[in-house]
N, C-alpha and C positions, 0 to 999 in steps of 0.2 A: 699718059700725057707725054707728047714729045717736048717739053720744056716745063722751068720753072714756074716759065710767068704763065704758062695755061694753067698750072696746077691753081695756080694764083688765083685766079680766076672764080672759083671754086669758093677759097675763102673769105675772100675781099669782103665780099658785102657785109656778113656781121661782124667782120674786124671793126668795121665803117662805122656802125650802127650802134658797137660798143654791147652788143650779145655776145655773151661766153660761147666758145665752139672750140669743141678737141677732136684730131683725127686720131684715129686708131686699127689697128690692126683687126680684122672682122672675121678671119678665117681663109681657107682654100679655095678657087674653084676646081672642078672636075680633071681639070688640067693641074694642078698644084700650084699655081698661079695666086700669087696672095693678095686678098680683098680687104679694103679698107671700110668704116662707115665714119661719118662726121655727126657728130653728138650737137648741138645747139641747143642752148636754153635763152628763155624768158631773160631781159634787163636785170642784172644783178644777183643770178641765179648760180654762179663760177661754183661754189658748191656745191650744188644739186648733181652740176653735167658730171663734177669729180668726181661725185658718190655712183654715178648710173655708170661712170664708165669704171670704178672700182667693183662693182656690183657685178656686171657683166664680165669683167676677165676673172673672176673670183668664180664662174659656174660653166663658162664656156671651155670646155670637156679641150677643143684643137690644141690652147694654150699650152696646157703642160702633157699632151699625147701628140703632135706635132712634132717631128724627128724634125733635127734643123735640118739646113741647106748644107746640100754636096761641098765637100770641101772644109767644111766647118769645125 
């Protein structure tokens, strides 16, 4: 995204809508290039998105086998 407000863009609508939504860090691509996914749940669900997205960096192998970035 060349700006903030495109990123924006992105989130806006369930901010709006008042649906729980967390962006998170998703893994690599091919390039080392780091990928995000945006979790959304159902009207009143903020727990549920916390648990899947707790659930998820708790089994996703990149998290803690991922050598940080250069310089670090």
């Amino acid at each position: 995204m060349d700006s903030y407000h495109r990123w924006m863009e992105t989130v806006a609508p369930w901010t709006m809508t008042g649906m729980p939504a967390l962006g998170m860090p998703a893994g690599f691509d091919d390039r080392g290039l780091p990928a995000g996914v945006q979790l959304v749940g159902r009207h009143g669900a903020d727990a549920e998105v916390l648990r899947l997205a707790r659930a998820y960096e708790e089994r996703a192998h990149w998290v803690r086998d991922h050598p940080p970035p250069d310089g670090l």
